[in-house]
Each structure stands twice: as C-alpha cells, then as structure tokens.
PyMOL Python script that loads the backbone (N, CA, C, O; Angstrom):
from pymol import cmd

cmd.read_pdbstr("""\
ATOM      1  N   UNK A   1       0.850  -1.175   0.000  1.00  0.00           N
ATOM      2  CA  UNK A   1       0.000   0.000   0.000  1.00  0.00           C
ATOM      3  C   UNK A   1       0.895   1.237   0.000  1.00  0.00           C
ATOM      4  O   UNK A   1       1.680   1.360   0.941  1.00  0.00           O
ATOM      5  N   UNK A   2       0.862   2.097  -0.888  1.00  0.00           N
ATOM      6  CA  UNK A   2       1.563   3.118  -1.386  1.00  0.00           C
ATOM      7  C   UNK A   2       1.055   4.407  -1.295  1.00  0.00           C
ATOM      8  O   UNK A   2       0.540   4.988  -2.250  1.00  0.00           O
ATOM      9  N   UNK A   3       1.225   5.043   0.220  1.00  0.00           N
ATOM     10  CA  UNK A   3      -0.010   6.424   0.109  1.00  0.00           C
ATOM     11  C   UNK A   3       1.081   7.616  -0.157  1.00  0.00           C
ATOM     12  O   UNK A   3       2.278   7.642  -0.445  1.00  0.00           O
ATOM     13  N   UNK A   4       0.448   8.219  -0.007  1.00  0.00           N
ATOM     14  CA  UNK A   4       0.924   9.923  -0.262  1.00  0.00           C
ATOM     15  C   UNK A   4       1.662  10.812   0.925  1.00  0.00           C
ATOM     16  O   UNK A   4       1.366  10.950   2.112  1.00  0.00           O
ATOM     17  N   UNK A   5       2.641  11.309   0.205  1.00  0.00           N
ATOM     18  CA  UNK A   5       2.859  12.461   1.431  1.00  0.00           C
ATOM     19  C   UNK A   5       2.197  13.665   2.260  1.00  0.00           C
ATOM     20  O   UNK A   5       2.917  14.352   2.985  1.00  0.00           O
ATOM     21  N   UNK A   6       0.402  13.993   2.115  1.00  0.00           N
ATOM     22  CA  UNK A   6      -0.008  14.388   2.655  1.00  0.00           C
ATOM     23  C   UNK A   6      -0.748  13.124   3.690  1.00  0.00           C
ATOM     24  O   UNK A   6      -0.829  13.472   4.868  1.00  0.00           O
ATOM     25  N   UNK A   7      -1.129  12.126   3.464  1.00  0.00           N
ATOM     26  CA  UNK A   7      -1.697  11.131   4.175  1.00  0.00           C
ATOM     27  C   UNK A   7      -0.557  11.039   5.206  1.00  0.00           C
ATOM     28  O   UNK A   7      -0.936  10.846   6.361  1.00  0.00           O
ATOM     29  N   UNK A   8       0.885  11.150   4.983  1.00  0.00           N
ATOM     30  CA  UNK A   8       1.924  10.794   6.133  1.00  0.00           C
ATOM     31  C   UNK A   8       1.882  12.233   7.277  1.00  0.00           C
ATOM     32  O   UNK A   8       2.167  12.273   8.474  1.00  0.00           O
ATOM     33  N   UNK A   9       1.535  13.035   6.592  1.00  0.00           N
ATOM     34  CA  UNK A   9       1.653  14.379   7.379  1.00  0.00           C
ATOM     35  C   UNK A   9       0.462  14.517   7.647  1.00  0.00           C
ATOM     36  O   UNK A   9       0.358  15.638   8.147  1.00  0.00           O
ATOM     37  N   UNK A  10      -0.551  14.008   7.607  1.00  0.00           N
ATOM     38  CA  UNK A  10      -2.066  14.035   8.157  1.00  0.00           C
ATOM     39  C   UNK A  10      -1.637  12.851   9.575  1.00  0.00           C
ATOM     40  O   UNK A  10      -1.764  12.962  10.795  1.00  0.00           O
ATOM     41  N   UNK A  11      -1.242  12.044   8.928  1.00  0.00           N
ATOM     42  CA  UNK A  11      -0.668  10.284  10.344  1.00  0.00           C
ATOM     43  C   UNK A  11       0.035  11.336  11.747  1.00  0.00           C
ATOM     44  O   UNK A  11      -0.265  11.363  12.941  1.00  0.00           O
ATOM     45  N   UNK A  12       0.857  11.961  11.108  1.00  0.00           N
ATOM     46  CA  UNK A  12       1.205  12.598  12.124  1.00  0.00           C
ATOM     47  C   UNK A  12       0.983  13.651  12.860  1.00  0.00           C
ATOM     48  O   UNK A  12       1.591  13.975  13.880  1.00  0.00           O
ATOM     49  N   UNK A  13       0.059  14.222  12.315  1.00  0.00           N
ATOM     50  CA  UNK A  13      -0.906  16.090  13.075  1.00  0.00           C
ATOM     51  C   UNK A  13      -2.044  15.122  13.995  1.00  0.00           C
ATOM     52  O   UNK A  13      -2.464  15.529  15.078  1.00  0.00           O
ATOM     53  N   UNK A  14      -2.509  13.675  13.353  1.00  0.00           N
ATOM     54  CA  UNK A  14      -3.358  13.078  14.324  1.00  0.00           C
ATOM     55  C   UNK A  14      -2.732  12.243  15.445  1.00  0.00           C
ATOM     56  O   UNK A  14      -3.335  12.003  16.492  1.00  0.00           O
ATOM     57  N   UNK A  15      -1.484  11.808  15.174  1.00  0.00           N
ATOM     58  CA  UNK A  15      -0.433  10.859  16.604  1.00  0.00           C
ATOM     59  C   UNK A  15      -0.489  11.678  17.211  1.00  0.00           C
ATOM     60  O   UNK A  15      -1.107  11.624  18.274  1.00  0.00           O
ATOM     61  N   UNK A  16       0.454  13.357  16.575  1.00  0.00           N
ATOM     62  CA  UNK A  16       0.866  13.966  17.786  1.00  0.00           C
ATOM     63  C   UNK A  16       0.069  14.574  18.855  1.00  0.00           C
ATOM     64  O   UNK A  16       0.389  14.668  20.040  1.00  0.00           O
ATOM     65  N   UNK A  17      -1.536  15.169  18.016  1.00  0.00           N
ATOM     66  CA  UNK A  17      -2.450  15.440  19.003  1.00  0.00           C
ATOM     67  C   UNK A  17      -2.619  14.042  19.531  1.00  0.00           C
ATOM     68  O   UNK A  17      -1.535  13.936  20.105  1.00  0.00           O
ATOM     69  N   UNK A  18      -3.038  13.256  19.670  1.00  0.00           N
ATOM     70  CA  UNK A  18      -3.417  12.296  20.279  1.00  0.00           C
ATOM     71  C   UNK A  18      -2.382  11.854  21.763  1.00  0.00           C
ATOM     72  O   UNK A  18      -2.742  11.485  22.881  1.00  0.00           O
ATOM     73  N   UNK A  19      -1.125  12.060  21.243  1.00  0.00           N
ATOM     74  CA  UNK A  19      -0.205  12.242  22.208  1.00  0.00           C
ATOM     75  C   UNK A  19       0.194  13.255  23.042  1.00  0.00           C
ATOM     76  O   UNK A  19       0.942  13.185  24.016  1.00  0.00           O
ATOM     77  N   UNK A  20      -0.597  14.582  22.387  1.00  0.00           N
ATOM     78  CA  UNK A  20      -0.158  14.965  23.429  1.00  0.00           C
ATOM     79  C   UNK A  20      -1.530  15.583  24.134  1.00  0.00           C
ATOM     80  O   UNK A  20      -1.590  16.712  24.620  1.00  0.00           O
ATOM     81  N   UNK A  21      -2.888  14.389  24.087  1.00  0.00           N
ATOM     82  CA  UNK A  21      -3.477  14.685  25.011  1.00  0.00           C
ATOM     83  C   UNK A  21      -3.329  13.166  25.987  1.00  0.00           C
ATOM     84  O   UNK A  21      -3.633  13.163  27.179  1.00  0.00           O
ATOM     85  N   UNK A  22      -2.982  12.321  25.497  1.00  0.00           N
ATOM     86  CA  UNK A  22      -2.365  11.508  26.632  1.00  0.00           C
ATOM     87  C   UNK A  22      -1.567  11.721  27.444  1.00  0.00           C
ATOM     88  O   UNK A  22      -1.665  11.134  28.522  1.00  0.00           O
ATOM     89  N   UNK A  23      -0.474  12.658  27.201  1.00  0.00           N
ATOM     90  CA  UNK A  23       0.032  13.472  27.964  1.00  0.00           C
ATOM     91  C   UNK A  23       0.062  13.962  28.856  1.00  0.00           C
ATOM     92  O   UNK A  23       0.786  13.666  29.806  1.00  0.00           O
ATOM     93  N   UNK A  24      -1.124  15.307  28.770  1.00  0.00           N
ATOM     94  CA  UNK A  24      -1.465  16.082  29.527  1.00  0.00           C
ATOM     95  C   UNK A  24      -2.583  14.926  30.296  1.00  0.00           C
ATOM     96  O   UNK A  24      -2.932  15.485  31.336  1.00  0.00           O
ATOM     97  N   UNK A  25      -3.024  14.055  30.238  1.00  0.00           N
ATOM     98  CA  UNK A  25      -4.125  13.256  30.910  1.00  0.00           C
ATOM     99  C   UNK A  25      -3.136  12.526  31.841  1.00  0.00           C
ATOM    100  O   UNK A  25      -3.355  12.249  33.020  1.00  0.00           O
ATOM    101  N   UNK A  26      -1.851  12.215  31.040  1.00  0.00           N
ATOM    102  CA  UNK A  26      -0.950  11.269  32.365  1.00  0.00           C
ATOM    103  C   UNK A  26      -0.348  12.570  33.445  1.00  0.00           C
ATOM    104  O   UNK A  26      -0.278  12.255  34.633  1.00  0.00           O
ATOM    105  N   UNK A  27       0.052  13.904  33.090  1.00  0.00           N
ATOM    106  CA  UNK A  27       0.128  15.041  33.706  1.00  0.00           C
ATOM    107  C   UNK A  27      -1.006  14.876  34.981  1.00  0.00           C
ATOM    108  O   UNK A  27      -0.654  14.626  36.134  1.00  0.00           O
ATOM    109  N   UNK A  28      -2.209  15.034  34.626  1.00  0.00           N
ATOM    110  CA  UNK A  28      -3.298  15.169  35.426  1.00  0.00           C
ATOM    111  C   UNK A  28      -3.443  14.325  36.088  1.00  0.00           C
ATOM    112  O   UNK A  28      -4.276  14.595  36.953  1.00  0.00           O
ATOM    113  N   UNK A  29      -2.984  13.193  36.175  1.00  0.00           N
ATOM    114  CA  UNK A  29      -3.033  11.802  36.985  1.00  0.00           C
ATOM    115  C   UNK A  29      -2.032  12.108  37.880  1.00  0.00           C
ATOM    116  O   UNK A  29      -2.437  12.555  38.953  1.00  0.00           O
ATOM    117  N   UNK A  30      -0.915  12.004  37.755  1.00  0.00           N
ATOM    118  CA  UNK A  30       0.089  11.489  38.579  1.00  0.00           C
ATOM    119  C   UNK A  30       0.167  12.949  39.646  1.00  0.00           C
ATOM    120  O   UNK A  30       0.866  12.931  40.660  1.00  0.00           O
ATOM    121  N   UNK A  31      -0.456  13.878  39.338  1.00  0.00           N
ATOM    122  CA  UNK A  31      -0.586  15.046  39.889  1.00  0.00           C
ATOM    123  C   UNK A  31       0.843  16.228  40.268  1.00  0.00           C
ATOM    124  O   UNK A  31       1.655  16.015  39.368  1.00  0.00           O
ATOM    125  N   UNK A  32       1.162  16.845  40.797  1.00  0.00           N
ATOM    126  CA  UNK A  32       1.809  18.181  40.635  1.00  0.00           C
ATOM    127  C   UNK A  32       2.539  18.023  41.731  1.00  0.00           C
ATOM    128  O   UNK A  32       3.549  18.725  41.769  1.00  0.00           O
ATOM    129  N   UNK A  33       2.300  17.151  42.858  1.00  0.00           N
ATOM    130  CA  UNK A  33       3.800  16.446  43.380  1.00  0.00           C
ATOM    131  C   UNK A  33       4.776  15.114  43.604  1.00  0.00           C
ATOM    132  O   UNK A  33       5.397  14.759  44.606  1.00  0.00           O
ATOM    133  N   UNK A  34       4.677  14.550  42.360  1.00  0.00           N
ATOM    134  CA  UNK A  34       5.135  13.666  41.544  1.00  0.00           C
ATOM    135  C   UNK A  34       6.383  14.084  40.426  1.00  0.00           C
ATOM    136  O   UNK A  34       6.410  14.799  39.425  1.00  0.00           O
ATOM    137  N   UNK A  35       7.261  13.355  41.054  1.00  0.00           N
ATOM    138  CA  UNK A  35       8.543  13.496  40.378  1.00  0.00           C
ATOM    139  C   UNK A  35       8.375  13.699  38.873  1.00  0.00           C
ATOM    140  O   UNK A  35       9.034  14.542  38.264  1.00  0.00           O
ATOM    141  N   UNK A  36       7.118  12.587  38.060  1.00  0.00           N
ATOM    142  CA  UNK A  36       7.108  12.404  36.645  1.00  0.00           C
ATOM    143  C   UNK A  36       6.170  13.678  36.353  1.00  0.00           C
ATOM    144  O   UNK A  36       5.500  13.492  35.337  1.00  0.00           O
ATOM    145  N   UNK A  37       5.930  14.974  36.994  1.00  0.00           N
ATOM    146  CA  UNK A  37       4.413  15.531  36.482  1.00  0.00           C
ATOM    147  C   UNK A  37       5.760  16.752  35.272  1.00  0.00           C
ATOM    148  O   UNK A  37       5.659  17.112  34.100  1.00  0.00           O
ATOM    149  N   UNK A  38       6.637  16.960  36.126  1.00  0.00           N
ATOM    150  CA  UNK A  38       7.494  17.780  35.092  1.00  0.00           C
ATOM    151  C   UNK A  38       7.800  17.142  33.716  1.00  0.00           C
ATOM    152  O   UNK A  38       7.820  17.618  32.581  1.00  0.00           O
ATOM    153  N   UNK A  39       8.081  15.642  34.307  1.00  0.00           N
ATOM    154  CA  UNK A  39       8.708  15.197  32.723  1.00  0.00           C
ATOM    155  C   UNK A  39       7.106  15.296  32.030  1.00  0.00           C
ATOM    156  O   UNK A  39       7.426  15.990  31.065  1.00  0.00           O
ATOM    157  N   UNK A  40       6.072  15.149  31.909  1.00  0.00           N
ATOM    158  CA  UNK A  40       5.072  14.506  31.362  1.00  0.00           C
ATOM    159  C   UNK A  40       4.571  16.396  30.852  1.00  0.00           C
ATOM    160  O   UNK A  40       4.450  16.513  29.633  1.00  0.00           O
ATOM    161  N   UNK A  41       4.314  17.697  31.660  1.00  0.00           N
ATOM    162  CA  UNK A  41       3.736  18.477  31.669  1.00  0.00           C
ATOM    163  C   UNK A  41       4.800  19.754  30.870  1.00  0.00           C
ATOM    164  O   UNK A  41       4.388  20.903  31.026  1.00  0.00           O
ATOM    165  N   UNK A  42       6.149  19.585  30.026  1.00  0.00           N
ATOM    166  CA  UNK A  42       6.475  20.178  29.806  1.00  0.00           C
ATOM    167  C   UNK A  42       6.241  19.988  28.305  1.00  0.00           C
ATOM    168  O   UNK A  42       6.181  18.823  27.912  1.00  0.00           O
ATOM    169  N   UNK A  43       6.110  20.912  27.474  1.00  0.00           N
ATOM    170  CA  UNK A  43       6.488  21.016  26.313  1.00  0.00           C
ATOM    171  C   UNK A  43       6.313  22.065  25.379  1.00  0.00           C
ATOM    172  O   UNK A  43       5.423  22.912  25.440  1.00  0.00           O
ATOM    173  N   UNK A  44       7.262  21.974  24.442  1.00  0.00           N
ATOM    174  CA  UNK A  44       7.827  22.759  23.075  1.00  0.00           C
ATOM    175  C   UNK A  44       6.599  23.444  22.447  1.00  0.00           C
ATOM    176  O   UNK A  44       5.801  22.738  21.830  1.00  0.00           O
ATOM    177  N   UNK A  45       6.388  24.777  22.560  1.00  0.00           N
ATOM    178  CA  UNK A  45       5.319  25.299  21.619  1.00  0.00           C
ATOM    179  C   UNK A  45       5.676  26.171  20.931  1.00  0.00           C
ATOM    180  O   UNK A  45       5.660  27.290  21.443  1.00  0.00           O
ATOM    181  N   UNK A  46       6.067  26.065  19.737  1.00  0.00           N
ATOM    182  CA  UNK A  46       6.245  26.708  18.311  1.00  0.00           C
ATOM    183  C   UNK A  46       5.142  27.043  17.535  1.00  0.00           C
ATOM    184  O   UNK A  46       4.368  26.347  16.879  1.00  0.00           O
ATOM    185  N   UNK A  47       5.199  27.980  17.690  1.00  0.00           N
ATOM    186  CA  UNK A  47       3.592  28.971  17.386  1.00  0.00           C
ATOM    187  C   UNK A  47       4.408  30.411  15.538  1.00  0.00           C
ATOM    188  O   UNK A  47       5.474  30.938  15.221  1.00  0.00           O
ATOM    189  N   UNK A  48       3.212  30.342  15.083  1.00  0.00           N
ATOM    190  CA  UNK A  48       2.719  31.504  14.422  1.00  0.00           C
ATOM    191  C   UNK A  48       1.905  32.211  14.275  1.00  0.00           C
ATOM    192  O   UNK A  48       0.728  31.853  14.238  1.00  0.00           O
ATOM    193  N   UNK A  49       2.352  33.606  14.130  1.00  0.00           N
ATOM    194  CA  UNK A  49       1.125  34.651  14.561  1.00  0.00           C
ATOM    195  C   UNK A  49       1.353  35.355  15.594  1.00  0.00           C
ATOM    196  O   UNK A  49       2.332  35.304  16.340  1.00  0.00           O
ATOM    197  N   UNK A  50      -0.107  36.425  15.676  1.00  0.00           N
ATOM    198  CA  UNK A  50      -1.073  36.327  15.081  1.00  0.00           C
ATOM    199  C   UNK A  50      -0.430  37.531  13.545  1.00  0.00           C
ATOM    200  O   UNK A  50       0.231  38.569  13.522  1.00  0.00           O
ATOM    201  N   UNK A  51      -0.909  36.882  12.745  1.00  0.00           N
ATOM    202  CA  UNK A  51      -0.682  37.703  11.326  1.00  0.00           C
ATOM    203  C   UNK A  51      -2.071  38.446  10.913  1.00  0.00           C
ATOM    204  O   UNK A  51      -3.162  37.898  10.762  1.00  0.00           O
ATOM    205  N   UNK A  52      -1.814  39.604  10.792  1.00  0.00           N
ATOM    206  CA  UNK A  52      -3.179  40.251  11.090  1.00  0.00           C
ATOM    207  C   UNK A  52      -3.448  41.028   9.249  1.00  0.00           C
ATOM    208  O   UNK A  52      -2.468  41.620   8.797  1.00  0.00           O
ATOM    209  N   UNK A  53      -4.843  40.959   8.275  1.00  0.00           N
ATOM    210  CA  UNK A  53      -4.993  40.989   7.508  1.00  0.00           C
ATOM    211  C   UNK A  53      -6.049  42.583   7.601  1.00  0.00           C
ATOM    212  O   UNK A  53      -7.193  42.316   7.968  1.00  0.00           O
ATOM    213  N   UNK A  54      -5.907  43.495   7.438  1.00  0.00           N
ATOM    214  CA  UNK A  54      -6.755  44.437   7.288  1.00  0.00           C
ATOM    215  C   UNK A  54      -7.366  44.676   5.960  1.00  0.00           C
ATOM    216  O   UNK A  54      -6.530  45.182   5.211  1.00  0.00           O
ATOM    217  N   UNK A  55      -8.364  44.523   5.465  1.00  0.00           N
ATOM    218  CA  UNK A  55      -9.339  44.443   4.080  1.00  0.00           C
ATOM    219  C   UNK A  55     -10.559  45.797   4.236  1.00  0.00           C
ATOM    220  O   UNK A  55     -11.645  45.767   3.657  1.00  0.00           O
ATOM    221  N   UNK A  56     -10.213  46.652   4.911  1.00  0.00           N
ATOM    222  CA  UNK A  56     -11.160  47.961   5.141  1.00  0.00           C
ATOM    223  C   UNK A  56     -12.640  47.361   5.484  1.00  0.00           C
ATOM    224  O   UNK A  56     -13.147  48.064   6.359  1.00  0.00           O
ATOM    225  N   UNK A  57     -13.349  46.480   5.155  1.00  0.00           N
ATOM    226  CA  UNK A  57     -14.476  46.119   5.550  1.00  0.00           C
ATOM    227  C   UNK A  57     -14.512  45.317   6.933  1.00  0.00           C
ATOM    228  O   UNK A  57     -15.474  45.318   7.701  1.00  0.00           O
ATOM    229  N   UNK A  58     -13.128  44.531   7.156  1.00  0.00           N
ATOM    230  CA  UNK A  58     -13.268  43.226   7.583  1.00  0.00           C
ATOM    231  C   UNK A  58     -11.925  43.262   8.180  1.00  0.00           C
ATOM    232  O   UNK A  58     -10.977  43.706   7.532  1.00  0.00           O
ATOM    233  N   UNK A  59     -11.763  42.734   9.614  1.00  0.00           N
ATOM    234  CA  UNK A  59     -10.192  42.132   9.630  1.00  0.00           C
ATOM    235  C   UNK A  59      -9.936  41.078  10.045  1.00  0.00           C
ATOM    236  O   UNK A  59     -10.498  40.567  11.014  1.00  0.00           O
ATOM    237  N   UNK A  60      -8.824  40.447   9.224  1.00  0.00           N
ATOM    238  CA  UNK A  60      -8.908  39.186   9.933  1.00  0.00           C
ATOM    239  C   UNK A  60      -7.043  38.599  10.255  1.00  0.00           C
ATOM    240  O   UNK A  60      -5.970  38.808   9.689  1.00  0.00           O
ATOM    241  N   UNK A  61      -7.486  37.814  11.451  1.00  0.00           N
ATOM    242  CA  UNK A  61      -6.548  37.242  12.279  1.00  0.00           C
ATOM    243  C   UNK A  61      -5.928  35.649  12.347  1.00  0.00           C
ATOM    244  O   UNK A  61      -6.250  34.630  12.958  1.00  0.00           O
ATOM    245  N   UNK A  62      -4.771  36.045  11.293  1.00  0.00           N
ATOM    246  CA  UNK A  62      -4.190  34.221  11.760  1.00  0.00           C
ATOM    247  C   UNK A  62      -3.480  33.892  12.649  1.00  0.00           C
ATOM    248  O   UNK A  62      -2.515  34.607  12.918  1.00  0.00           O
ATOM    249  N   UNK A  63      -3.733  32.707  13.387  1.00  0.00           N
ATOM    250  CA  UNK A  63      -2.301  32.207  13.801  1.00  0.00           C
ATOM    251  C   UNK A  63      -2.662  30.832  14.271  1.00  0.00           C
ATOM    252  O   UNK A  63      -3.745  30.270  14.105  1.00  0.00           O
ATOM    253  N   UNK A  64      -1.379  30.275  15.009  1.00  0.00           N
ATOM    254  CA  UNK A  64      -1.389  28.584  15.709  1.00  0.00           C
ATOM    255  C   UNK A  64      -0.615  28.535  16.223  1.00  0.00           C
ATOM    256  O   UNK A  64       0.277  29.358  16.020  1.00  0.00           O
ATOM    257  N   UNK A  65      -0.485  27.618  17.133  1.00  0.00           N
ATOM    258  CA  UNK A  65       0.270  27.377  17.911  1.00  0.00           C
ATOM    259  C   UNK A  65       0.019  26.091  18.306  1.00  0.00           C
ATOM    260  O   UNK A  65      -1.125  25.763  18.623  1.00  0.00           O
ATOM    261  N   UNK A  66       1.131  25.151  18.334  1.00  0.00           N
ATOM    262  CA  UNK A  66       1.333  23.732  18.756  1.00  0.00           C
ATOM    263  C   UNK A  66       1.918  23.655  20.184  1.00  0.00           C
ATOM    264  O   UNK A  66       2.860  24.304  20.639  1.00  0.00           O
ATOM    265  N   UNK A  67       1.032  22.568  20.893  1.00  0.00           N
ATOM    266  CA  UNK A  67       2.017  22.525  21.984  1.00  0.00           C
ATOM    267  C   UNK A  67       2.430  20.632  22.348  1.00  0.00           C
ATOM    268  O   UNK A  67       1.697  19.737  22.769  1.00  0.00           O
ATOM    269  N   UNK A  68       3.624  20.625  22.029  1.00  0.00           N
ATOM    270  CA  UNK A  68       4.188  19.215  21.779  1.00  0.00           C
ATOM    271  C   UNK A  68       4.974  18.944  22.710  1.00  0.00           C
ATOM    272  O   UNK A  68       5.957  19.661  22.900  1.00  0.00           O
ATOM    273  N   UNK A  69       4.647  17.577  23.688  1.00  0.00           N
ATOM    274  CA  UNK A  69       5.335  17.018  24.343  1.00  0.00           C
ATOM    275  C   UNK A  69       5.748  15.665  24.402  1.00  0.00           C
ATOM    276  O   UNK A  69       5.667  15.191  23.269  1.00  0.00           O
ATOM    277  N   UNK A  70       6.158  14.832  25.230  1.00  0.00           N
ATOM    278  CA  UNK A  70       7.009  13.910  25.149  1.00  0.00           C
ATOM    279  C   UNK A  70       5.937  12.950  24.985  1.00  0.00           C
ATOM    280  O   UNK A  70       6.339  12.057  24.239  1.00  0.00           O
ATOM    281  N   UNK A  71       5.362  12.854  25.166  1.00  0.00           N
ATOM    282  CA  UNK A  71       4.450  11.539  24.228  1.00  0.00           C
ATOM    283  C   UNK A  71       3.730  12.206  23.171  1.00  0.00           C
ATOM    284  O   UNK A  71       3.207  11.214  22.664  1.00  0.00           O
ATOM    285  N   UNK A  72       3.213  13.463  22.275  1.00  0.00           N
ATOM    286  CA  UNK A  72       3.265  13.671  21.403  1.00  0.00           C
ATOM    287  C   UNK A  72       4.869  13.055  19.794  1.00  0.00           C
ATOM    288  O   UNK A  72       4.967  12.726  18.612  1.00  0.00           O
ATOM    289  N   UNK A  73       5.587  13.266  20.889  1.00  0.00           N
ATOM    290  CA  UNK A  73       6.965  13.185  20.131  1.00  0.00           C
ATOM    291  C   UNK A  73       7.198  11.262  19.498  1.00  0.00           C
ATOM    292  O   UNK A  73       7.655  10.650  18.533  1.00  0.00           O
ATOM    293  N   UNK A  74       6.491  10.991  20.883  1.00  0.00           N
ATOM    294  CA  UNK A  74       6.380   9.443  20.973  1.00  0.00           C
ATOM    295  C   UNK A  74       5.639   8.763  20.131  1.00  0.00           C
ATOM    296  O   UNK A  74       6.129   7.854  19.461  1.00  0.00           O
ATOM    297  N   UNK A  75       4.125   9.170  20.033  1.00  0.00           N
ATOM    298  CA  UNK A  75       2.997   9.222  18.880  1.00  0.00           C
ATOM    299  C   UNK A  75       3.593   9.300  17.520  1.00  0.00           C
ATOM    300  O   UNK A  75       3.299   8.615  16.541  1.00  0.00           O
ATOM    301  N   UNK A  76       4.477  10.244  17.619  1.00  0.00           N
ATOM    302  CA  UNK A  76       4.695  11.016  15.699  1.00  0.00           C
ATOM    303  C   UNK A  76       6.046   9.595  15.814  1.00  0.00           C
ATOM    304  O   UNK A  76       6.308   9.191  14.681  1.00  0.00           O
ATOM    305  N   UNK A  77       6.522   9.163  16.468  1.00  0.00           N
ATOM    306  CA  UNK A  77       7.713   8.334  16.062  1.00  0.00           C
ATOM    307  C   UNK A  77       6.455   6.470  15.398  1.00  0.00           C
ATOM    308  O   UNK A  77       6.269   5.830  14.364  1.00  0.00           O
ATOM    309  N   UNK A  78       6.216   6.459  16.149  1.00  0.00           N
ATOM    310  CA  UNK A  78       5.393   5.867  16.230  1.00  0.00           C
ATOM    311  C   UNK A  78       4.712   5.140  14.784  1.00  0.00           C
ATOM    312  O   UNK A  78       4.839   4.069  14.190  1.00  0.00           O
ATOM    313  N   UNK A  79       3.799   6.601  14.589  1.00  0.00           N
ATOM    314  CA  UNK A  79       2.999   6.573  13.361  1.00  0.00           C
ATOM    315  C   UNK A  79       4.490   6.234  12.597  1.00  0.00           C
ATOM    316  O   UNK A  79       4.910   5.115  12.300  1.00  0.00           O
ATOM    317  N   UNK A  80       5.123   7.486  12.384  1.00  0.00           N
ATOM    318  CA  UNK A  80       6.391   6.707  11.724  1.00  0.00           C
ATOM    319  C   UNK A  80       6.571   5.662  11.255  1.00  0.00           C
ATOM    320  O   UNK A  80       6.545   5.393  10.054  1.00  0.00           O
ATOM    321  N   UNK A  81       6.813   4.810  12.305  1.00  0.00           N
ATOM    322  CA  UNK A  81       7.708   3.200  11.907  1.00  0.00           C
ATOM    323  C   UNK A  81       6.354   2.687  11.745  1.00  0.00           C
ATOM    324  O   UNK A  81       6.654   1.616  11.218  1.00  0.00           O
ATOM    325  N   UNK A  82       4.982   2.669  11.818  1.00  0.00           N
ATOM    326  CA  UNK A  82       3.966   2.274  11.324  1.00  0.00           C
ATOM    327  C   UNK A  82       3.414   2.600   9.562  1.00  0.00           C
ATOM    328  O   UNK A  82       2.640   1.966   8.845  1.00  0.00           O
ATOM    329  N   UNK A  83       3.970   3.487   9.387  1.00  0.00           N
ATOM    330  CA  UNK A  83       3.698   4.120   8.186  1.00  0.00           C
ATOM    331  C   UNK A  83       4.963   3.284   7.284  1.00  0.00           C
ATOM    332  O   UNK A  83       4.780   2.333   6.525  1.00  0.00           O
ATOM    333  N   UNK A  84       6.151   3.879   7.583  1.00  0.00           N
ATOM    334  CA  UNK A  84       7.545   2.897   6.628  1.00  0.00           C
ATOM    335  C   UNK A  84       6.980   1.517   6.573  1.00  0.00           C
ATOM    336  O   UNK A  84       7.141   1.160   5.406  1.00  0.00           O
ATOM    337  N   UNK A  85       6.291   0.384   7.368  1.00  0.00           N
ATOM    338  CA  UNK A  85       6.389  -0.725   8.088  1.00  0.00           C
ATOM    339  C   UNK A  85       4.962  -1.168   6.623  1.00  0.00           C
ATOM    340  O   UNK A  85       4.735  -2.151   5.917  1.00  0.00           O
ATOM    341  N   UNK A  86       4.469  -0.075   6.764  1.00  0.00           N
ATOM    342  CA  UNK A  86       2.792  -0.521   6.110  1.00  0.00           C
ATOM    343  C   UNK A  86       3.151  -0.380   4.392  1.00  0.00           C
ATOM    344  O   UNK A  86       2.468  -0.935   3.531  1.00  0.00           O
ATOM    345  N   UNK A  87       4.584   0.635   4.050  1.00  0.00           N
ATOM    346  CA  UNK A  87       4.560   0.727   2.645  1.00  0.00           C
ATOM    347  C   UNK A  87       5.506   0.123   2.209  1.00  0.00           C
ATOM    348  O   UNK A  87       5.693   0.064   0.994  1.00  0.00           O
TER     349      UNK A  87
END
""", "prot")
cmd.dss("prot")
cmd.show_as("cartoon", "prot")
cmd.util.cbc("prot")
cmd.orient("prot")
C-alpha cells in the first residue's frame, strides 16, 4: 500500500495530538507532586502569529500554535515506523 505524502503528514498532526493529550491526561493523573508531572507536563510550543490581515471592511486574524510534548513526540515516532512498516 503506497499512500501519499499528505496522508503521512495528516498520520502525524493526528499521533501527535493524540499524544499529546495523553500526555497532559498522564500530567493530570500522577498530579503536581510527583517526580514524573514535570517530565510529562512540559512542552515545546512553536507557534505563528497572530498575522493580522486588514481588508477595510473586515479584519482578519491568523495564527497557531502547537504545543508538543514527550508523548506527542512518541505518537509522531510511532505513526512513523507504522507508516515505513505498512509501505
């Protein structure tokens, strides 16, 4: 099975959310004085924006921002070797 390079970059915008709400759910478990709540509750957010569009009628506002952590990172490896593995 031979998919596409947007299907691989779709595999992975859905691991990494997925990971990194397991994440924040194992965050919320183990609670805030627990050695693992730092490793589990930190992560990388590489954002754009807001890019702001003025059109005299109308204005409009882009941006995003990702926030990726260590089982997000885990997810996208993941899909990975699932994806090479499947083609």
């Amino acid at each position: 099975m031979k998919s596409g390079f947007w299907f691989f970059v779709f595999l992975l915008l859905v691991s990494a959310l997925i990971g990194s709400a397991v994440g924040e759910i194992i965050s919320v478990l183990v609670g805030q004085q627990s050695a693992f709540y730092q490793f589990f509750s930190t992560a990388a957010a590489p954002s754009f924006g807001p890019a702001e569009f003025d059109l005299i009628l109308t204005r409009i506002t882009f941006g995003i921002k990702i926030n990726l952590n260590l089982m997000a990172l885990v997810g996208m490896i993941v899909a990975t070797i699932c994806y090479l593995r499947a083609s």
